[in-house]
N, C-alpha and C positions, 0 to 999 in steps of 0.2 A: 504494500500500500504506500502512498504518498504523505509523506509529511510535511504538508506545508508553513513556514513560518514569516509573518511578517512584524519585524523589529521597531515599533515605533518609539518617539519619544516618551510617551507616558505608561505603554501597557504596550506587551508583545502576543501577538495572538498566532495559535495553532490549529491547525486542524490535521484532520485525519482521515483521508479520503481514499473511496476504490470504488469509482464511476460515481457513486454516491457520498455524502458528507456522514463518515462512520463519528463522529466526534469532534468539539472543537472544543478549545481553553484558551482563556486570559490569564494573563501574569503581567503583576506591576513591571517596568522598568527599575531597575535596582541599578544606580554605579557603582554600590558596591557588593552587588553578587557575582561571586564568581560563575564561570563557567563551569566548574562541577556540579555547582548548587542550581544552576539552571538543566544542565544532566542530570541529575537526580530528583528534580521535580517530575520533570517530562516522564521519565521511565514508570515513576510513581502514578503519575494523570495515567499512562497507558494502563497500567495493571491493573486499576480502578475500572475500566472501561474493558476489562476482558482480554487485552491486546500486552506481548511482548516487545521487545528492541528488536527480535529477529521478525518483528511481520513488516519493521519497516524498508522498505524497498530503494526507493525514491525520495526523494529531500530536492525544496522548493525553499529558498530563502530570498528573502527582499528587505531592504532597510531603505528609509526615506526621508532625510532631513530637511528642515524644509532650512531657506537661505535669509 
């Protein structure tokens, strides 16, 4: 399946798709979260929702600052 993420300034949102929308999540923007702790939320949302790290396939990222 597809994990799609897009990075904004306030809130990062996810989804979880395969032709259909299986799942999405929000998470605050943190400057000071690390990237493991953004890894180990994700894997956690997944296992909530029935899904492992191995269904995902595909990865879809975008970040957009505005100027």
């Amino acid at each position: 399946m597809l994990l799609a993420i897009d990075i904004g300034n306030s809130n990062i949102t996810l989804g979880f798709l395969k032709q259909i929308n299986k799942a999405t999540w929000r998470m605050a923007t943190n400057l000071r979260t690390m990237p493991d702790e953004y890894g180990a939320s994700l894997i956690t949302l997944l296992q909530l929702q029935g899904f492992s790290r191995s269904d995902i396939k595909e990865v879809s990222m975008c970040s957009t600052v505005a100027q």
